[in-house]
C-alpha positions as a Markdown table, in Angstrom:
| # | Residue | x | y | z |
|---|---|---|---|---|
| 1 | Unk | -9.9 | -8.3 | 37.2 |
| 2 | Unk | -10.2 | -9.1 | 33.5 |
| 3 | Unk | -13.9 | -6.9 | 33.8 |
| 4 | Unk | -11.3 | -3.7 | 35.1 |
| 5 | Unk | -8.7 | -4.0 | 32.4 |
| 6 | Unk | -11.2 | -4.1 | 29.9 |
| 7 | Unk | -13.3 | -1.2 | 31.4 |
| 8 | Unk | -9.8 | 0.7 | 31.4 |
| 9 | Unk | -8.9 | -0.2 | 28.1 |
| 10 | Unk | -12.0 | 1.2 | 26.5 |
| 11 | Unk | -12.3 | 4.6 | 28.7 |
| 12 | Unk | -7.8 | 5.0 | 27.4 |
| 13 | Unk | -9.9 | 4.5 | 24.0 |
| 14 | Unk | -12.4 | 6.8 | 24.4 |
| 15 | Unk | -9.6 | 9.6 | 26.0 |
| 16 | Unk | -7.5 | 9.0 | 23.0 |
| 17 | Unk | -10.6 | 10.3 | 20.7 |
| 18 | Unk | -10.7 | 9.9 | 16.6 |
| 19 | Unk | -7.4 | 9.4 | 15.0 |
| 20 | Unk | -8.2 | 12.4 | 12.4 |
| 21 | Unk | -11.1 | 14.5 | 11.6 |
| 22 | Unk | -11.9 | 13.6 | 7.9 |
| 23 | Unk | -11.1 | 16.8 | 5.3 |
| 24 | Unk | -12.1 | 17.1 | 1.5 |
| 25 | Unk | -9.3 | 17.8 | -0.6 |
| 26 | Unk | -8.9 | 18.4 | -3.7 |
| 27 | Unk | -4.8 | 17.6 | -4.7 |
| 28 | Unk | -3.3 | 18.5 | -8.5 |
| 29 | Unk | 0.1 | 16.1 | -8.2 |
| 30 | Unk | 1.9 | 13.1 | -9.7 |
| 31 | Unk | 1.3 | 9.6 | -8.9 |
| 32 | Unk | 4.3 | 7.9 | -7.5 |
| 33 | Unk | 5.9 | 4.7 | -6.4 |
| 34 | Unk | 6.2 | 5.3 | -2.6 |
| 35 | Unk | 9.1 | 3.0 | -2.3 |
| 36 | Unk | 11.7 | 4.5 | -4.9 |
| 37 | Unk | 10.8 | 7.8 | -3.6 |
| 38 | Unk | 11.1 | 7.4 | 0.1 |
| 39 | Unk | 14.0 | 4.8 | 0.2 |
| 40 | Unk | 16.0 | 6.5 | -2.6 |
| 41 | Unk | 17.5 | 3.4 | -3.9 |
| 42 | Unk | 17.2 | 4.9 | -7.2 |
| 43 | Unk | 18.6 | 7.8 | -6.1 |
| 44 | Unk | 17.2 | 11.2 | -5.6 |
| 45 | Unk | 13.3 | 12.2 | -5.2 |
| 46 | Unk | 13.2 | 14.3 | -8.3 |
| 47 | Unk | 14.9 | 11.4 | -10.2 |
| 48 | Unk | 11.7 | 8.7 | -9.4 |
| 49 | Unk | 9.2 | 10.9 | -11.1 |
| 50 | Unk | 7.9 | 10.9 | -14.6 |
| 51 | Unk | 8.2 | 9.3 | -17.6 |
| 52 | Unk | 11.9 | 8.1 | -16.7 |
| 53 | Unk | 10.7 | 5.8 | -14.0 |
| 54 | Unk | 7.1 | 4.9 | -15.5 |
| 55 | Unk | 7.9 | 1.3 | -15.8 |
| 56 | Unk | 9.4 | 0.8 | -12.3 |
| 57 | Unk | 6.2 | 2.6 | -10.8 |
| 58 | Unk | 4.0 | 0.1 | -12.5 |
| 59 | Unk | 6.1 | -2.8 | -11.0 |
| 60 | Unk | 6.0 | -1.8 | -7.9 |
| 61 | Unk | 2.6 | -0.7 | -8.1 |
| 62 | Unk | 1.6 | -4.1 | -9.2 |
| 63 | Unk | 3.4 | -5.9 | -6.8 |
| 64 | Unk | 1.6 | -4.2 | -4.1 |
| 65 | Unk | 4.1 | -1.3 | -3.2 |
| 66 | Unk | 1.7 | 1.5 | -2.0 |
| 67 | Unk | 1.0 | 4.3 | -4.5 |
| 68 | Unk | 0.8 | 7.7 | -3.7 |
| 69 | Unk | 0.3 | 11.2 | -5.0 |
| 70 | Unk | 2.9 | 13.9 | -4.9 |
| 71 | Unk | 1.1 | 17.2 | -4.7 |
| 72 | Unk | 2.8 | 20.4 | -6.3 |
| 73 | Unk | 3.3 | 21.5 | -3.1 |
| 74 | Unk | 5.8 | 18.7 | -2.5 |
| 75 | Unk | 3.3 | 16.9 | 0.2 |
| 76 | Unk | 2.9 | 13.0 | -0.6 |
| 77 | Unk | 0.1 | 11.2 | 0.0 |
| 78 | Unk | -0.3 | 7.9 | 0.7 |
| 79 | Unk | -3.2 | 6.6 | -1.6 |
| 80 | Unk | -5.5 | 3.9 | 0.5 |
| 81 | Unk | -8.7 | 4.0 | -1.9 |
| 82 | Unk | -8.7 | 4.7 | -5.4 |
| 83 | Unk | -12.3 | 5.5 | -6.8 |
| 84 | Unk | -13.7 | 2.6 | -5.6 |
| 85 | Unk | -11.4 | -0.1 | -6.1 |
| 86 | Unk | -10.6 | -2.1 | -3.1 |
| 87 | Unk | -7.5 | -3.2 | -4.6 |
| 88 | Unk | -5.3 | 0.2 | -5.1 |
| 89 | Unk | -2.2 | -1.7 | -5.7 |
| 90 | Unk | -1.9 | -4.2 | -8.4 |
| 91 | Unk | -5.3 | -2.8 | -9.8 |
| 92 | Unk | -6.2 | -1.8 | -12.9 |
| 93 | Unk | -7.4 | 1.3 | -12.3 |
| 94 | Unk | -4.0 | 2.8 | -10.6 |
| 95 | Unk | -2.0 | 1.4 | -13.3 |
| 96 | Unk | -3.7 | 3.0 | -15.8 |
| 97 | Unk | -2.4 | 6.8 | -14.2 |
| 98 | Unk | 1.0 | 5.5 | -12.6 |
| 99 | Unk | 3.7 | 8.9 | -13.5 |
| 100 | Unk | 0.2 | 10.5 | -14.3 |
| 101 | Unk | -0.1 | 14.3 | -13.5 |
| 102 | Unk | -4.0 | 14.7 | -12.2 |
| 103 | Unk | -6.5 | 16.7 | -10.0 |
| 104 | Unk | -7.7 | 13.9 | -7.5 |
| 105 | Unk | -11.1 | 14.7 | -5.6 |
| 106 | Unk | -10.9 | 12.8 | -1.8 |
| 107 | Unk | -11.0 | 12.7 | 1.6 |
| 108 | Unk | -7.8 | 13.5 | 3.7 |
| 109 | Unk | -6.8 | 11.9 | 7.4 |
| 110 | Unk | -4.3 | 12.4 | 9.1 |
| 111 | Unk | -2.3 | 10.3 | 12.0 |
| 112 | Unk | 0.9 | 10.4 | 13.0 |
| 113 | Unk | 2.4 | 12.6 | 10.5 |
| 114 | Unk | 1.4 | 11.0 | 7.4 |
| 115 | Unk | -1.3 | 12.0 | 4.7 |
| 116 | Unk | -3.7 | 9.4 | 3.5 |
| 117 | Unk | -6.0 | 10.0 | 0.5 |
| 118 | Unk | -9.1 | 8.2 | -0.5 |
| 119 | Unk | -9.5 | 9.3 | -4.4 |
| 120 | Unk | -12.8 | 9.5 | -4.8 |
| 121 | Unk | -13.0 | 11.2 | -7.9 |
| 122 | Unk | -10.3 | 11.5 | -10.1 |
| 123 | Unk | -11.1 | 15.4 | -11.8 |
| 124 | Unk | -9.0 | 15.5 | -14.8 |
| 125 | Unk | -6.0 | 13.1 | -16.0 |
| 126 | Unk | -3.3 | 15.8 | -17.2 |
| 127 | Unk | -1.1 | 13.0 | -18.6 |
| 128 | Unk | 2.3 | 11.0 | -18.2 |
| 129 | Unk | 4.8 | 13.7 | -16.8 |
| 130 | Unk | 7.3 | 13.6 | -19.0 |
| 131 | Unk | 10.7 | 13.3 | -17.5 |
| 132 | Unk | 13.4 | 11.7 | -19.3 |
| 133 | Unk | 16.6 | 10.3 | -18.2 |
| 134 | Unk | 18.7 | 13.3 | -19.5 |
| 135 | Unk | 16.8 | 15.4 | -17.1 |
| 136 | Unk | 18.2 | 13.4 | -14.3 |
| 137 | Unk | 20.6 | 11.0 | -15.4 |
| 138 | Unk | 20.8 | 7.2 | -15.2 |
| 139 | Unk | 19.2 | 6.1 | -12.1 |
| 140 | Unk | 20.0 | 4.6 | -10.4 |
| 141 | Unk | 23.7 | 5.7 | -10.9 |
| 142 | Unk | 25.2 | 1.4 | -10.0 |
| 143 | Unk | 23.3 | 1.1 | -14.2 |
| 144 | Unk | 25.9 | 3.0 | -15.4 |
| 145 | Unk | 28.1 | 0.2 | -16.9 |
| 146 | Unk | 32.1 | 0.4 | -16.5 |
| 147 | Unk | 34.3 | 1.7 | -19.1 |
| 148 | Unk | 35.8 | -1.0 | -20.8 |
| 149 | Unk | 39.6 | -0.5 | -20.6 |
C-alpha cells in the first residue's frame, strides 16, 4: 500500500511539471518594503516609496520583511537572492540600496501569480528616489497629531 501511494505521489509530481521556466530579466525599479506596500498600513502604494519611507524600509528590511523591486512598469518583485548573499533581508548588501532606484540583472520565476527575482547583478545604482513627505503627506495619516483645543 505505502509502495502505491508513494509511486502515485511521485507520477502527480512528475504530471504537475517545473513550477516556472527560469527567464533573464533585466528590471530598472525601486527597492521596496513588501509589507508597507502590500498591507497599506501606511497608507497608499505611492506613499511607501522613496526617500519619505527610507527608514521604515530599512527596518523592516532588517527585521527580515521581504524586499522587493517595483519595476517602472508597476510589477513588484519579490527579491529571493541578492548578488550572492544568502541573507537578502537583514543583510548588508540590501540595506545599502533600500528606496534605491536601479537596473537589476536576474533570473525571473514565476508560480502562482507572483514574481520572484534572483539579482544577480546589480547594473547601475541610480540613487535614493527622492520622495518627500509633502509629495504625499504624513503617512501614515493616525501621525498626524490632534489639534490642541
Amino acid at each position: 500500500m505505502a509502495r502505491r501511494t508513494l509511486a502515485g505521489g511521485l507520477a502527480a509530481l512528475a504530471l504537475a511539471g517545473p513550477a516556472t521556466a527560469v527567464e533573464r530579466v533585466q528590471v530598472t525599479g525601486e527597492m521596496i518594503d513588501t509589507w508597507c506596500y502590500f498591507s497599506g498600513v501606511m497608507g497608499f502604494p505611492e506613499s511607501v516609496t522613496g526617500s519619505a519611507h527610507h527608514t521604515c524600509a530599512l527596518w523592516c528590511a532588517a527585521g527580515g520583511i521581504p524586499v522587493g523591486l517595483l519595476a517602472d512598469d508597476g510589477t513588484v518583485y519579490m527579491v529571493l537572492k541578492w548578488e550572492g548573499d544568502a541573507a537578502v533581508t537583514g543583510g548588508d548588501a540590501i540595506l545599502e540600496v533600500q528606496s534605491d532606484r536601479l537596473v537589476a540583472d536576474g533570473a525571473l520565476h514565476v508560480r502562482d501569480g507572483v514574481n520572484y527575482l534572483i539579482v544577480d547583478r546589480v547594473v547601475e545604482n541610480l540613487g535614493l528616489v527622492n520622495r518627500s513627505h509633502e509629495d504625499f503627506d504624513v503617512v501614515p495619516p493616525f501621525a498626524i497629531p490632534e489639534p490642541q483645543k
